[in-house]
Each structure stands twice: as C-alpha cells, then as structure tokens.
ROSE-4610 file (N, C-alpha, C; in Angstrom, 1 decimal, always signed):
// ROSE-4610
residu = [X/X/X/X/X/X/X/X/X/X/X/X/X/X/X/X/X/X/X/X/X/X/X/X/X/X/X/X/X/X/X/X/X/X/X/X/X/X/X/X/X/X/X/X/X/X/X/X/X/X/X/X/X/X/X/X/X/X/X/X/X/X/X/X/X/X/X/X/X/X/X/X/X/X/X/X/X/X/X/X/X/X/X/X/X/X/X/X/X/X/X/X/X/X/X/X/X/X/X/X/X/X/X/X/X/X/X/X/X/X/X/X/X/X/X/X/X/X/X/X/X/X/X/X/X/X/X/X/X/X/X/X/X/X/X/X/X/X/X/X/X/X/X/X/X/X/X/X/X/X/X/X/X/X/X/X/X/X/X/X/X/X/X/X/X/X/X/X/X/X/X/X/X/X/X/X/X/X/X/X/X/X/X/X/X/X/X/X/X/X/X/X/X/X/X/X/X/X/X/X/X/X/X/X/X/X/X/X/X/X/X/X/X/X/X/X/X/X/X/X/X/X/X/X/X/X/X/X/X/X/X/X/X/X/X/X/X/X/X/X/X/X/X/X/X/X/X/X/X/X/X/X/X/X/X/X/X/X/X/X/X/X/X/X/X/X/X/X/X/X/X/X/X/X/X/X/X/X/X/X/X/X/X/X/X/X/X/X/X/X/X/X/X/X/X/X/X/X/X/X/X/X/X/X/X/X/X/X/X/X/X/X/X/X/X/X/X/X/X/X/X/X/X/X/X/X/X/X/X/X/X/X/X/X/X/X/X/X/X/X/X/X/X/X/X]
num = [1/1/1/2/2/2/3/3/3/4/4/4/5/5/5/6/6/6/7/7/7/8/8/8/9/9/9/10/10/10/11/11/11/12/12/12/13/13/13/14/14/14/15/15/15/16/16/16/17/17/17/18/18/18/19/19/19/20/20/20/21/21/21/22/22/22/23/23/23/24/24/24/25/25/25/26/26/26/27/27/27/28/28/28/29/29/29/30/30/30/31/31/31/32/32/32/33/33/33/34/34/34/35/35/35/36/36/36/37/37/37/38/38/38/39/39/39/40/40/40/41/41/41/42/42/42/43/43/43/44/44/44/45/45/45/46/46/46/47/47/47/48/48/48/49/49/49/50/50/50/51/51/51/52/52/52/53/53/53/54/54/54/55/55/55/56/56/56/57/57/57/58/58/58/59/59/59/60/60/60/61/61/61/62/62/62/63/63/63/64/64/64/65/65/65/66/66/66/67/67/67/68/68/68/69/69/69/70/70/70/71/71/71/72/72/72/73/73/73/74/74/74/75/75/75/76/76/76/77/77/77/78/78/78/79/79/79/80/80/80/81/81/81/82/82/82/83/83/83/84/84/84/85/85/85/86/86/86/87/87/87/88/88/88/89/89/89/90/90/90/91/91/91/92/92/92/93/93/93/94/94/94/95/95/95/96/96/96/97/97/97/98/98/98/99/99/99/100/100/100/101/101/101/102/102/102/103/103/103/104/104/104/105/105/105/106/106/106/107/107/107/108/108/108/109/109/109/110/110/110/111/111/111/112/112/112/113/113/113/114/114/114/115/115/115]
x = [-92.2/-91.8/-90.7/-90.7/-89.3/-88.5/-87.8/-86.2/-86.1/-87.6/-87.1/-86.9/-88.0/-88.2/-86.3/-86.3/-84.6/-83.3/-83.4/-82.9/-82.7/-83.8/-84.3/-83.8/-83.7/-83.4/-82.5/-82.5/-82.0/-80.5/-81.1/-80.1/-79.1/-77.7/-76.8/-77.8/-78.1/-78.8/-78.0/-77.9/-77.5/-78.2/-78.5/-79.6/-78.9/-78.6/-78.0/-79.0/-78.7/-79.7/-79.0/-79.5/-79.6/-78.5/-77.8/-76.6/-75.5/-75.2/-74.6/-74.0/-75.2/-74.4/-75.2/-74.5/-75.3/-75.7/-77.0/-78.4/-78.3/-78.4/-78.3/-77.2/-77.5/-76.4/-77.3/-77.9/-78.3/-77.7/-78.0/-77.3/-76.4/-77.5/-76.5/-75.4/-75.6/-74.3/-73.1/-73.5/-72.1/-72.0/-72.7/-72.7/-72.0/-71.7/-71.2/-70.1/-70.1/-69.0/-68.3/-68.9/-68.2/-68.4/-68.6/-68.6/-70.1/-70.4/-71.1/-71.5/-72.3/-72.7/-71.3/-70.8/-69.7/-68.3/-68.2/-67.4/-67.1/-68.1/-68.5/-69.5/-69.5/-70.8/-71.2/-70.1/-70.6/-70.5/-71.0/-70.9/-69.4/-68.6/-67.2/-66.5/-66.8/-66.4/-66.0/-67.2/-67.9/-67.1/-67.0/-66.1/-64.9/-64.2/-63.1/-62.5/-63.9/-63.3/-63.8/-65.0/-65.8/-64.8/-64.2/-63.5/-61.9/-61.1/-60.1/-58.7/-59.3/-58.0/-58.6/-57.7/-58.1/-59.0/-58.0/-58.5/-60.1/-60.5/-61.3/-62.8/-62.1/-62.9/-63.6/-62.6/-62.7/-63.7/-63.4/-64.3/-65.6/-65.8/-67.0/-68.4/-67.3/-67.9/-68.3/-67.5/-67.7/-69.3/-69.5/-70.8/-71.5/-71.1/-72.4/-72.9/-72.2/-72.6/-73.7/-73.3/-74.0/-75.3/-75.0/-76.8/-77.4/-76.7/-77.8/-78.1/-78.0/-78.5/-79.3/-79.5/-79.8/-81.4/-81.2/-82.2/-82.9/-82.1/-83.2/-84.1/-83.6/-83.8/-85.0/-85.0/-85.8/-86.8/-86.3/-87.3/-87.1/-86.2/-85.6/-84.7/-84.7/-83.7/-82.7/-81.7/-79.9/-79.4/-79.1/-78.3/-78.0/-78.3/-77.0/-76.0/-75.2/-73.7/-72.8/-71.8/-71.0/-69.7/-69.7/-68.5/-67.8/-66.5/-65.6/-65.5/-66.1/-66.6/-65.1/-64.1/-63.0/-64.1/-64.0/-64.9/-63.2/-64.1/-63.0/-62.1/-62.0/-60.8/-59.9/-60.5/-59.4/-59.4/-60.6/-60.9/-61.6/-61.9/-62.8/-63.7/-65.0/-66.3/-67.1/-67.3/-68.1/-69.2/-69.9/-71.7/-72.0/-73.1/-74.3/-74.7/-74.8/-75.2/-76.1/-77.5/-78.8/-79.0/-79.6/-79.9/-81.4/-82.1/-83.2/-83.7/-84.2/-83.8/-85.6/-85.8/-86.9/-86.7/-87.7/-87.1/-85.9/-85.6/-84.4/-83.3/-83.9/-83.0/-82.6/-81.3/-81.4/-81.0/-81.5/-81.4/-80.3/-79.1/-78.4/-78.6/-79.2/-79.1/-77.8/-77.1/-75.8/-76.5/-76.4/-76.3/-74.9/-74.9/-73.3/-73.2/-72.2/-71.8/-71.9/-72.6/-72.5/-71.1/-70.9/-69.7/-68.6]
y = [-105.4/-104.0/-103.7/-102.5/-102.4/-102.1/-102.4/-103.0/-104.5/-105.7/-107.1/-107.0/-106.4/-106.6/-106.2/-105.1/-104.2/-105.7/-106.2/-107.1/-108.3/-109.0/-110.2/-110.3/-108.9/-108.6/-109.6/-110.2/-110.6/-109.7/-108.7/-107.2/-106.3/-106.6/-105.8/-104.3/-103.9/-102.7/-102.0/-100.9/-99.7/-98.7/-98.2/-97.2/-96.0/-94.9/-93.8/-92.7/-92.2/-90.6/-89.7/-88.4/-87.0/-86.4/-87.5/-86.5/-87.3/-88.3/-88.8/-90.5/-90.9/-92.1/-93.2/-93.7/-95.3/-95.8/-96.5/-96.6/-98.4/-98.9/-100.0/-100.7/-101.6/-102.8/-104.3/-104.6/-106.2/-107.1/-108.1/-109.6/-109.7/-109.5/-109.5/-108.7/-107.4/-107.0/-107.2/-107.9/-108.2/-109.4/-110.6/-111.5/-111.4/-110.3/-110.2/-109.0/-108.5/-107.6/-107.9/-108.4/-108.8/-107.8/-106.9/-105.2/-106.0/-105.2/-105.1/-103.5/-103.3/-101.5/-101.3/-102.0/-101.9/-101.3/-101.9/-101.1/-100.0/-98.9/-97.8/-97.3/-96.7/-96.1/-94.8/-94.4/-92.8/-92.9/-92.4/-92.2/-92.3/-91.4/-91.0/-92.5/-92.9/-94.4/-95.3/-95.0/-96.0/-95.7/-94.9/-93.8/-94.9/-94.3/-95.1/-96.6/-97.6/-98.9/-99.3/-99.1/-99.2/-99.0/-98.1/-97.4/-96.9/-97.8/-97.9/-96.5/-97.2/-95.9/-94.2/-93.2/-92.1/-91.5/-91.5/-90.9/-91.1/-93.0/-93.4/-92.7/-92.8/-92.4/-91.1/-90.0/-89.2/-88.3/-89.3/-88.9/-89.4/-90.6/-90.6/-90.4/-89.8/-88.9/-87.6/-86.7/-85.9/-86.1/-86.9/-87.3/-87.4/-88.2/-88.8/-87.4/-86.9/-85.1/-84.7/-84.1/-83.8/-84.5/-85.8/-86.3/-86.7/-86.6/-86.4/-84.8/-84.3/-82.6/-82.4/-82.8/-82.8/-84.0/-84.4/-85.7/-84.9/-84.6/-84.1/-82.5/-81.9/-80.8/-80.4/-81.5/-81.6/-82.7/-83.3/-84.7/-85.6/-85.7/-86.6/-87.7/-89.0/-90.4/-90.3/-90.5/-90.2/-91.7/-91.5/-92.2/-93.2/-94.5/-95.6/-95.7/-96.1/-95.8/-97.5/-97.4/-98.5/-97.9/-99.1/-99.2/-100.5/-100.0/-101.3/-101.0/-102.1/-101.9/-102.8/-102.5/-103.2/-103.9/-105.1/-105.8/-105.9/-106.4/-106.2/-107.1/-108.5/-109.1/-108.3/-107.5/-106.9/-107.4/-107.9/-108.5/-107.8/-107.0/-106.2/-107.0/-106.2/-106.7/-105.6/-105.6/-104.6/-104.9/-103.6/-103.3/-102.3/-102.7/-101.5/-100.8/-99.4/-99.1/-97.8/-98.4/-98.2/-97.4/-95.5/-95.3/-94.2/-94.5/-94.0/-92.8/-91.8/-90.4/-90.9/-90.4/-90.6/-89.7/-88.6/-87.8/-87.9/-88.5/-87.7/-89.2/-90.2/-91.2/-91.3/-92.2/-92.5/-93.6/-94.8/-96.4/-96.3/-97.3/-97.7/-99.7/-99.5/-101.1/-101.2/-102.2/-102.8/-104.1/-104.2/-105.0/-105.5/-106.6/-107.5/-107.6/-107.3/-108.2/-109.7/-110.4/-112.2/-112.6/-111.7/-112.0/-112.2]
z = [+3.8/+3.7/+2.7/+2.3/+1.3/+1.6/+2.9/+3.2/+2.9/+3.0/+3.3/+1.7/+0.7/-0.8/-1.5/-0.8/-1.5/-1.2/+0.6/+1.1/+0.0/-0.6/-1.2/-2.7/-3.4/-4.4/-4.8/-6.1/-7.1/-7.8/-7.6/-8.2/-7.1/-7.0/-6.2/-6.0/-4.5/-4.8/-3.6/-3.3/-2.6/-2.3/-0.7/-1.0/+0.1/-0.4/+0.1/+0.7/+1.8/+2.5/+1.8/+1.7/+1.7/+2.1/+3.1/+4.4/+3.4/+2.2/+2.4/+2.7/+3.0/+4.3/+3.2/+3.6/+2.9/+4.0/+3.7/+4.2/+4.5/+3.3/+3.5/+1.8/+2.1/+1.1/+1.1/+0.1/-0.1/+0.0/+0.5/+0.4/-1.4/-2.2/-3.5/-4.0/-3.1/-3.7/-3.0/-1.0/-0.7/-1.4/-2.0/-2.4/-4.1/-4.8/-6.2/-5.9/-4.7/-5.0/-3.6/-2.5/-1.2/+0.2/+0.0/+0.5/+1.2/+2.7/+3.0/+3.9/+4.4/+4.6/+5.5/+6.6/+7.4/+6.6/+5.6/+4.7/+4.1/+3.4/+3.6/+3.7/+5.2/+6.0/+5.2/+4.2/+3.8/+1.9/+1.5/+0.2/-0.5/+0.2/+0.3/+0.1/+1.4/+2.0/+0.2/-0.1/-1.4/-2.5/-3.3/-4.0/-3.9/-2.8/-2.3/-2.5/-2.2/-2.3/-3.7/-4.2/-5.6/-6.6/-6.7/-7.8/-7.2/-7.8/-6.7/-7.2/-8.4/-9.5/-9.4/-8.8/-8.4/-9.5/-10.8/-12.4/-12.6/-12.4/-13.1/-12.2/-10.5/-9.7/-10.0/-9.9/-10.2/-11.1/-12.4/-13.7/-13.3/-13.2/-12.3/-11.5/-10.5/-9.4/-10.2/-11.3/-11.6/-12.7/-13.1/-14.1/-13.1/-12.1/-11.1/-10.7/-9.7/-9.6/-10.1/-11.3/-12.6/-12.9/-13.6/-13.5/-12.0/-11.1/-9.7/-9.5/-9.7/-9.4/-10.1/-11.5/-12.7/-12.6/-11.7/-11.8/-10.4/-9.5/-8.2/-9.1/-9.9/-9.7/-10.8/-12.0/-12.7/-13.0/-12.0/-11.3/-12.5/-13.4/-14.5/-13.9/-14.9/-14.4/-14.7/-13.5/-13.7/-14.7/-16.2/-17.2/-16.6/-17.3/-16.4/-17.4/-16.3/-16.3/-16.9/-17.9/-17.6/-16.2/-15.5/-14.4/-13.9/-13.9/-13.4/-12.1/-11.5/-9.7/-9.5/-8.3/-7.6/-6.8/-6.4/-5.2/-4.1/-2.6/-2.0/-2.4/-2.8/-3.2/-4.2/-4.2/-5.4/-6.7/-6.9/-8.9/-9.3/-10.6/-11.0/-12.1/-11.6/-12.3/-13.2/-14.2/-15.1/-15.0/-14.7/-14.2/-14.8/-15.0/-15.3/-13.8/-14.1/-12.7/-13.1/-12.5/-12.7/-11.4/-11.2/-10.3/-10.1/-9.3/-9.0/-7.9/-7.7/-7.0/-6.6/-5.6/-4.7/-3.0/-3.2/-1.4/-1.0/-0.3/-0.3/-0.1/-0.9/-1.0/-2.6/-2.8/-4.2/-4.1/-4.8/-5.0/-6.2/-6.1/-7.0/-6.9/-8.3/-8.8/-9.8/-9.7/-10.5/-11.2/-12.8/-13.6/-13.4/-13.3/-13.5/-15.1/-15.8/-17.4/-17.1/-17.7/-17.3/-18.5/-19.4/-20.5/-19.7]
C-alpha cells in the first residue's frame, strides 16, 4: 500500500491533510533530520522546529503560502525550494524540498545536499 511504499522510501518524505496536521513522517526523514510525527502533530508544529530562525521561517512560510494556493488552484507543481532544515540536535542540513499537491493531501520529499 502507499503508506508501507512512502514508509520504505529512500527519500525524507512528509505527508500533510487539508486541516493542517501532519499525517505521517518516514523512517528517512526521522533518520536524516531525527524528528518523528510525535514532534509536530500540526503543520504549525513543523514551521517551528524545521526552521528555527523566526525571519528565515517566516519568509518561507510566506512563499510556501503562495505556491500552495497557486498549485491547488490551478492544479500546477509548487517550485522546489532550497532550505536549511534545523534537525532536532540542533545541526542544520541544506535540502531540496520537493512538494506534491494531490486531494486534499500534499507530499513533501527533502533532497539532502551530500556536499
């Protein structure tokens, strides 16, 4: 099924509902960033520990906004993004962050920089 396939992934993935909430969290991404769904249960949640610096968050959230409205509304693919993800230990890692809009979920895949 595609929770075990999203689960199994090779690729940090994240998959958020409609209301907000994050859905689920792969083995890879608590495995490259440490975070598991228990961490944040809500989009908000995510925001918060992902992106730790208010400014950087901020700006962000404000793009993300924008090409997700923009992607639901004209059924177009939201840009990937470069981002300095904070993992919980508090070391930052630069990713690509890859996201896909589908009913009323949207999948976020993270490229890690291997540099």
């Amino acid at each position: 099924n595609f929770r075990k396939f999203i689960q199994n992934a090779m690729l940090p993935m994240v998959l958020t509902d409609e209301n907000q909430n994050i859905v689920f969290v792969n083995r890879q991404f608590t495995s490259s960033f440490g975070y598991n769904k228990n961490h944040f249960p809500t989009v908000d949640d995510w925001w918060e520990k992902l992106y730790s610096n208010s400014d950087y968050r901020e700006l962000l959230r404000h793009n993300w906004t924008k090409y997700s409205i923009d992607a639901f509304e004209r059924n177009i693919p939201i840009p990937n993004r470069e981002v300095m993800v904070t993992c919980l230990d508090g070391t930052q890692k630069l990713a690509i962050a890859s996201s896909s809009v589908g009913a009323n979920y949207i999948l976020v895949i993270f490229i890690e920089d291997e540099s």
